[in-house]
C-alpha positions in Angstrom: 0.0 0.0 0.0 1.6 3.2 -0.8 2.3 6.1 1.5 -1.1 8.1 -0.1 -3.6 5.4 0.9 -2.4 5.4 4.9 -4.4 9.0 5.1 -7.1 7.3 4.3 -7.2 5.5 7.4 -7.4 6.1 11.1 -3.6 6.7 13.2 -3.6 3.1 14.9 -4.3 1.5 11.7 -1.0 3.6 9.8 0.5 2.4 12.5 -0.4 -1.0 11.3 -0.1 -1.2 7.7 3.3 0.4 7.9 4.0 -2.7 10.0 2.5 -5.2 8.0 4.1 -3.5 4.6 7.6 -4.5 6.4 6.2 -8.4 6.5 3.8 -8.6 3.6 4.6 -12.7 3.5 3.5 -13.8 7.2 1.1 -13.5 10.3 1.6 -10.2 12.1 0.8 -10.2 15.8 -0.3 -6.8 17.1 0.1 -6.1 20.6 -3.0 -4.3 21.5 -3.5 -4.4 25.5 -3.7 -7.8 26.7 -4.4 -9.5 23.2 -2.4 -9.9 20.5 -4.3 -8.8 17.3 -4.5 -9.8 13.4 -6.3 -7.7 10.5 -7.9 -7.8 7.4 -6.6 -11.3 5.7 -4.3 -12.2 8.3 -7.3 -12.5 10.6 -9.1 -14.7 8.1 -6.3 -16.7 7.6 -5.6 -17.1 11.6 -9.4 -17.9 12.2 -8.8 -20.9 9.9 -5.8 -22.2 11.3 -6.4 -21.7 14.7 -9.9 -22.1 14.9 -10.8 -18.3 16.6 -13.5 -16.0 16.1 -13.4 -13.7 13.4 -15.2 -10.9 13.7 -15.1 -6.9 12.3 -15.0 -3.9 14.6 -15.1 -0.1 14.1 -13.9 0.7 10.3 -11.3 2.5 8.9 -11.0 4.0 5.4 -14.8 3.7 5.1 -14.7 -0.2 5.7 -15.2 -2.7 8.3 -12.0 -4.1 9.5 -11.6 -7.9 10.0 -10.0 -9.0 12.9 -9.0 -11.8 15.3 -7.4 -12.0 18.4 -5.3 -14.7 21.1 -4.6 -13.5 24.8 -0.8 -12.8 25.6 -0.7 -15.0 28.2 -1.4 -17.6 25.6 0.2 -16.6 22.9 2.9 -19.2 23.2 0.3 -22.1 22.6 -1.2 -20.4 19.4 2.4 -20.1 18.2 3.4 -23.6 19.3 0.1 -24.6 16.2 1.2 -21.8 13.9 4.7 -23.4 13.7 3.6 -26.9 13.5 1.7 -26.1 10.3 4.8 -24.5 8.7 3.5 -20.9 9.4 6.1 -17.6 10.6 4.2 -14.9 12.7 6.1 -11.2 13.4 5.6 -9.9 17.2 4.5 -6.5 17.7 5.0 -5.1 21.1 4.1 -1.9 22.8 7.6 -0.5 23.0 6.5 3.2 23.8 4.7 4.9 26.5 1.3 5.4 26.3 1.5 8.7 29.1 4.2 10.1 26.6 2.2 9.3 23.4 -0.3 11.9 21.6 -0.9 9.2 19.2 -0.7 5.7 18.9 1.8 3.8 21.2 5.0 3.4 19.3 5.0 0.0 18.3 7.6 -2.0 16.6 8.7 -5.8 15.7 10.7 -7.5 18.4 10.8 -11.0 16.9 10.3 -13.5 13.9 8.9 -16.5 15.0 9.4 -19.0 12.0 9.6 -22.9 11.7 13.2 -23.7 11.4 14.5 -21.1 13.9 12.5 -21.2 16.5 14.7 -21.6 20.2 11.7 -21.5 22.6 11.4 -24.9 24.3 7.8 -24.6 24.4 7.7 -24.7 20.2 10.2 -27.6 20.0 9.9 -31.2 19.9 13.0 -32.1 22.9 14.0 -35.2 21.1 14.1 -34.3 17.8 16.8 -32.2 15.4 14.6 -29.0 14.6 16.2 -27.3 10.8 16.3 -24.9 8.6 17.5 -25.6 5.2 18.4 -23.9 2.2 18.3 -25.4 -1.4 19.8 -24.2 -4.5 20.6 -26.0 -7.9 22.5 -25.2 -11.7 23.6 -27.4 -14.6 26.5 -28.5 -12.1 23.8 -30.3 -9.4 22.4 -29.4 -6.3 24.0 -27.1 -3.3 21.5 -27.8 0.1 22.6 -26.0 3.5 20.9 -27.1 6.8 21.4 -25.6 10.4 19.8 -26.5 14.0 19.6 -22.9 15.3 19.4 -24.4 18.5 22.9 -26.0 18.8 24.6 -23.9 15.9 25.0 -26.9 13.8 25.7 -25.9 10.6 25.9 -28.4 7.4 26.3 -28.3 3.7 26.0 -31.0 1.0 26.3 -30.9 -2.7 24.0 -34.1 -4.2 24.7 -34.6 -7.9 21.2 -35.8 -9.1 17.8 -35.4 -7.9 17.7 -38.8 -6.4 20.3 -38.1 -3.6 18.6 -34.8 -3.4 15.8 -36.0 -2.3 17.5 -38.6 0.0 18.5 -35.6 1.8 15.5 -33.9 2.3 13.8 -37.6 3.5 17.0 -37.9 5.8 16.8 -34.0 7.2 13.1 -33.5 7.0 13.5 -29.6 7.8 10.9 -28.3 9.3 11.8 -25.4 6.8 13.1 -24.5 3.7 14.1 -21.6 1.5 14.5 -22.2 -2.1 15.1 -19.3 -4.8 12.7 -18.2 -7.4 13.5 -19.7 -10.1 14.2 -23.5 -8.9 13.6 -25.7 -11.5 12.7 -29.3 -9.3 9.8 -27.8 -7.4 8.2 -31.6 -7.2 11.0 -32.7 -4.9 9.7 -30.1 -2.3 6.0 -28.7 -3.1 4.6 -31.6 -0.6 6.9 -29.9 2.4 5.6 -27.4 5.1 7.8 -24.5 5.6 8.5 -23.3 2.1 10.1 -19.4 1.5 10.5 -18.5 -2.0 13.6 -16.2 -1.8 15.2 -13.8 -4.7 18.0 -14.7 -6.3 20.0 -12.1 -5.3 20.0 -14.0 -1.8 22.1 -17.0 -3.3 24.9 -14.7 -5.0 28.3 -16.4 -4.4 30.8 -13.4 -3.8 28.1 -12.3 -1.1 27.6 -16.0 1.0 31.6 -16.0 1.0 31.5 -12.7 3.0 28.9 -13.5 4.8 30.3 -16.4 6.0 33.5 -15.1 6.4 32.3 -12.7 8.4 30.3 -14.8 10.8 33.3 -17.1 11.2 36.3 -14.4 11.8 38.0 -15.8 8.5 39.6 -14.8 5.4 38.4 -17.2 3.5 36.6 -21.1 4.3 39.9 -23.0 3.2 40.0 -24.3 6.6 36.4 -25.7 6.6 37.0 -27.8 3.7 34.2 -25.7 1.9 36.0 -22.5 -0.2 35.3 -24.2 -3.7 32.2 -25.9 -2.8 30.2 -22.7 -5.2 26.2 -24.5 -5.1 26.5 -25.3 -1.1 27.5 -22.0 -0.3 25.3 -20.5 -2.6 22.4 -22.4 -0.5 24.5 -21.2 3.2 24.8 -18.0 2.5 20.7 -17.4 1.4 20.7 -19.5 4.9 22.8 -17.4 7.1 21.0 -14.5 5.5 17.6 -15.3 6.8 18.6 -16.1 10.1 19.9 -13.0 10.9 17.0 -11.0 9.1 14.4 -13.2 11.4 16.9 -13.0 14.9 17.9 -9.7 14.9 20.7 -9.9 17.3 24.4 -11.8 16.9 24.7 -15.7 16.4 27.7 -16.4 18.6 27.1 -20.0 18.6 27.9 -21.1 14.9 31.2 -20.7 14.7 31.7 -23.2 11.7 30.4 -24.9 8.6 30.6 -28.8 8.2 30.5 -30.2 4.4 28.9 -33.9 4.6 29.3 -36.0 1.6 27.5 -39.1 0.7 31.0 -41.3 0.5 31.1 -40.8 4.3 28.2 -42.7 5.3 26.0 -45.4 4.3 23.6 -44.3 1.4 20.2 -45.1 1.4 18.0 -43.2 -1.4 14.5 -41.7 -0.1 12.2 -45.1 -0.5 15.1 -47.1 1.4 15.0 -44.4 4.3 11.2 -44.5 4.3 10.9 -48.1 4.4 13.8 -49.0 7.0 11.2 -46.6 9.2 14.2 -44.8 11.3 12.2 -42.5 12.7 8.9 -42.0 11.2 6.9 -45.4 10.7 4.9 -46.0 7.3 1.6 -44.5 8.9 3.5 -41.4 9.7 3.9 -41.6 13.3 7.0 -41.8 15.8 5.8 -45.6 17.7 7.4 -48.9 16.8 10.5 -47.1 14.8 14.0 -48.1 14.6 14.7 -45.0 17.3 12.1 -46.0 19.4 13.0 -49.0 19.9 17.1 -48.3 20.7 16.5 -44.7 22.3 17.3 -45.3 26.2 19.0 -42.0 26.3 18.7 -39.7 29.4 18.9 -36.8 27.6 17.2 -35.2 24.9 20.6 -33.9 23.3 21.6 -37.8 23.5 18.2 -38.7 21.7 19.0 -35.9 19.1 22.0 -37.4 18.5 21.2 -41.2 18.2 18.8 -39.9 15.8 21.7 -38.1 13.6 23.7 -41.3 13.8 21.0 -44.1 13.0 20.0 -41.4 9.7 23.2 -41.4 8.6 25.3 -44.7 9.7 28.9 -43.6 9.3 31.3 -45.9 7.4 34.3 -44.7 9.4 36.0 -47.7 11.0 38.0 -45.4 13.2 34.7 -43.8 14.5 33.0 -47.5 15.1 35.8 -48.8 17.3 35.7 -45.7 19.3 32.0 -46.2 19.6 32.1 -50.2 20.4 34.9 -49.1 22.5 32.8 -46.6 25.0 29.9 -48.7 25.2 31.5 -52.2 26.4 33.6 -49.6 28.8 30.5 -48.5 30.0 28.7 -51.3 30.3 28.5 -51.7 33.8 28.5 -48.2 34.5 25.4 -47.3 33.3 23.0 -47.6 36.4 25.3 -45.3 38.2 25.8 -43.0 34.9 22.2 -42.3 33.8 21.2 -40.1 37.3 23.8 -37.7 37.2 23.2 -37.6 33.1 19.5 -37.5 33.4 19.9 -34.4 35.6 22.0 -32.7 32.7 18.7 -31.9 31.2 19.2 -29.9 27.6 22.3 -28.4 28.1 22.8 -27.8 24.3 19.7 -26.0 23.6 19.9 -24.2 27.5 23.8 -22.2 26.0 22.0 -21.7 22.3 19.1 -19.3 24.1 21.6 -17.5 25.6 23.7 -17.0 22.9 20.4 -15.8 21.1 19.9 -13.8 24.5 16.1 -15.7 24.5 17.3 -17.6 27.6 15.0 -17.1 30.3 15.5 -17.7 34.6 14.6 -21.1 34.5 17.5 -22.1 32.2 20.2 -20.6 34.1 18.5 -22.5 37.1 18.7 -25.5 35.0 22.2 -24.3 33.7 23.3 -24.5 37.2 21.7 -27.8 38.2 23.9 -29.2 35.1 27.1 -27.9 35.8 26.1 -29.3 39.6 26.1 -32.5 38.2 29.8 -32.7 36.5 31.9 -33.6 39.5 29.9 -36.7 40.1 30.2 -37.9 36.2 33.9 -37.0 36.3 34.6 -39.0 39.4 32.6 -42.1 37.6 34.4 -41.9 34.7 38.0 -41.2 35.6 39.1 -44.5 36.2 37.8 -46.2 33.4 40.2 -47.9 30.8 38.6 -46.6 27.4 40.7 -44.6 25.3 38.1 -42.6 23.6 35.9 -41.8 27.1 39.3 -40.5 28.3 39.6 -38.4 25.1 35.4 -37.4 25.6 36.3 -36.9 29.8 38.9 -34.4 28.9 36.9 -32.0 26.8 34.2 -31.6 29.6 34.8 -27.8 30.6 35.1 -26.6 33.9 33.1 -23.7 35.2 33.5 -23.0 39.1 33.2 -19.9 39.0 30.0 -19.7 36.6 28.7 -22.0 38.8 29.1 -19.8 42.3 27.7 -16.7 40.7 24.6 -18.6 39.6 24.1 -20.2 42.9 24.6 -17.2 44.6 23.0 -14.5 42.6 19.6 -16.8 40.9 17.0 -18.1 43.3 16.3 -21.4 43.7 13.4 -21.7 41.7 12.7 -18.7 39.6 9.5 -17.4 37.6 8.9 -18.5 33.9 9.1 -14.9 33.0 12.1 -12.1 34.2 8.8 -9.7 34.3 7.1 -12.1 37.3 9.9 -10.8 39.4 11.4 -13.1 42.2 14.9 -13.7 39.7 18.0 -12.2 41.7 18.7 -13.7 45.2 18.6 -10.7 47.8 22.4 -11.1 49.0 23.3 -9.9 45.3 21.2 -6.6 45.6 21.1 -5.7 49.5 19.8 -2.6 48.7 16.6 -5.0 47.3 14.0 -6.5 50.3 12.4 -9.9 49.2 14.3 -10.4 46.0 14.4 -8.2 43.0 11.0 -6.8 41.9 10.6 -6.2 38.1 8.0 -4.4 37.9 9.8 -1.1 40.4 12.8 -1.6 38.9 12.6 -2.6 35.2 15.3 -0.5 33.5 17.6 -2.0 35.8 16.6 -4.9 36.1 16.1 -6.0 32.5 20.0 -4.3 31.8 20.8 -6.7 34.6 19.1 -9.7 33.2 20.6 -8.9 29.6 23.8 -8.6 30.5 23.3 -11.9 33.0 23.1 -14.0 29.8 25.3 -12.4 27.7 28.3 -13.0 30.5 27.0 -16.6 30.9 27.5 -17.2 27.2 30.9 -15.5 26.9 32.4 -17.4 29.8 31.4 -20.9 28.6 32.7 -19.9 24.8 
């Protein structure tokens, strides 16, 4: 809509449509008081697929204006269905104040909820890899990028032929996937959720090689084993792109690009991987797989992982020894071992939040818990025989010191939310009765809490 046509309509609703102009392509949630509201199509699409009222209120322009609404306190749930269905939603918050404000409240986007980078444990499946991917293809074959935003793995492959490609997507199954304009194979991917038709211009070489570059700290991606690889990092850089367009804030924790290539591990095409039933049976569910059956992990991380191995079964005999090696070391250390592990909880996805500084006070409670827990699995482990467990026991950080200042400056058990209050112990701020109080304090406090996780995330780097 341009600039003309806004006149036309009443100051909230410019507010809006400037908004929505920014993100013509997915929901917009507009923070109105304690709902979150949608307009015009965007309300009639929301009504659909998440089964609210629609209704039309007041006009503007001369017309009735559709809308739809969730509560805030929900909004989490609705987002959890929106994502599930392969949906991205913008959040629009109140960032002004409304004493100060002749007009509307200044409003503004604060985040890009979208399928494949999503950190929020409530909108993840714990067990399960959650990607996004990036697919490109030329005369030369197919370049396909994939990373788990919540661990910072990153990945590239280059499949020759539109069979392997399509092994990879069965083997990946991203839960989304950008693919530029002009991409020729579109039945290997129009049955996926999740697809973002991107320009061109967002797969140009010379601009995924700085991009990278930059992100890494490198002069050039020799040293990943990637610098000639031209379709995969055609298909990273579109990828890196988008992350940081939907994040808005630094990505600390990918620090690295991995190419995989089909010679390293057993290949299975698409019908094989279907049929063997890894981790999706026949009728589409998760019960009576492969993983099901051999997944006696303690911890989702180790279930991720499992998963990663039994979907692509190295042919490294190097790597199988070590493997065969652990386990019969381990053996009989297992009903000691899984406690102390169990109580590691998510560890992985805990440090990816605060590197996205999403973490909340619950995960540097649980943080804290984890890093409780390494002494014990230290003292299990040091005496046993197995080369590669040494090798594994060595690479376990240490963090005293992280560890003191959480259990002396984060309360037992804190809220969900920094704004509940409750977060800081008292001894940290004497000055505070009854632990810190949010709402009195919140300039303070959410500068505190900020910088909190961003300290948390540089010490364990």
């Amino acid at each position: 809509m341009e600039n003309k046509e806004y006149v036309e309509h009443t100051p909230m609703m410019q507010q809006y449509l400037r908004l929505k102009a920014q993100h013509p392509e997915i929901l917009l949630f507009y923070r109105m008081g304690d709902f979150y509201e949608l307009f015009y199509d965007d309300a009639k699409r929301a009504s659909q697929l998440l089964d609210i009222s629609l209704t039309k209120r007041g006009a503007s322009a001369g017309e009735p204006i559709p809308m739809a609404g969730v509560p805030h306190h929900a909004v989490e749930n609705y987002l959890a269905k929106l994502v599930q269905l392969g949906e991205s939603v913008a959040i629009c918050e109140q960032v002004g104040d409304p004493a100060a404000s002749k007009g509307p409240v200044e409003r503004k986007v604060v985040r890009i909820v979208t399928p494949g980078t999503v950190s929020d444990e409530a909108l993840l499946q714990e067990r399960q890899d959650n990607l996004l991917a990036a697919i490109w293809q030329d005369a030369r074959g197919f370049g396909y990028a994939t990373l788990d935003i919540s661990s910072g793995r990153f990945r590239v492959a280059e499949p020759e032929d539109v069979e392997t490609m399509a092994a990879e997507l069965q083997r990946t199954n991203p839960a989304e996937l950008l693919y530029p304009e002009n991409f020729e194979q579109m039945a290997l991917i129009e049955q996926r959720h999740g697809l973002r038709r991107r320009p061109l211009w967002e797969f140009e070489l010379d601009t995924a090689r700085q991009q990278l570059n930059l992100q890494f700290g490198t002069r050039d991606l020799t040293g990943f084993g990637v610098e000639q690889s031209q379709q995969a990092l055609r298909a990273a850089g579109c990828l890196l792109q988008y992350v940081k367009d939907t994040q808005r804030t630094a990505l600390p924790h990918i620090r690295g690009i991995t190419m995989e290539r089909q010679q390293d591990g057993i290949i299975m095409d698409a019908a094989t991987r279907r049929n063997l039933e890894i981790t999706q049976s026949l009728s589409g569910g998760s019960e009576n797989t492969l993983a099901a059956i051999l997944d006696r992990t303690v911890t989702p991380m180790g279930s991720r992982m499992l998963k990663r191995w039994l979907h692509m079964p190295t042919r490294d005999v190097k790597v199988l020894n070590n493997r065969q090696q652990a386990i019969g070391a381990l053996q009989d250390l297992t009903a000691d071992l899984q406690p102390p592990l169990r109580q590691v909880g998510d560890l992985e996805r805990i440090l990816a939040r605060l590197a996205l500084r999403t973490a909340r006070p619950r995960d540097l409670a649980r943080m804290r818990h984890a890093f409780q827990q390494l002494p014990d699995i230290r003292a299990l482990l040091q005496d046993v025989e197995a080369t590669h467990v040494q090798q594994l026991l060595a690479q376990v950080g240490q963090f005293d010191e992280l560890q003191d200042l959480l259990e002396r400056a984060v309360v037992e058990a804190p809220p969900v939310l920094v704004r509940d209050g409750g977060v800081i112990a008292p001894a940290i701020m004497p000055s505070w009765t009854n632990g810190v109080r949010w709402r009195t304090a919140p300039a303070t406090t959410s500068i505190g809490w900020r910088s909190a996780s961003v300290k948390s995330w540089a010490w364990i780097r």
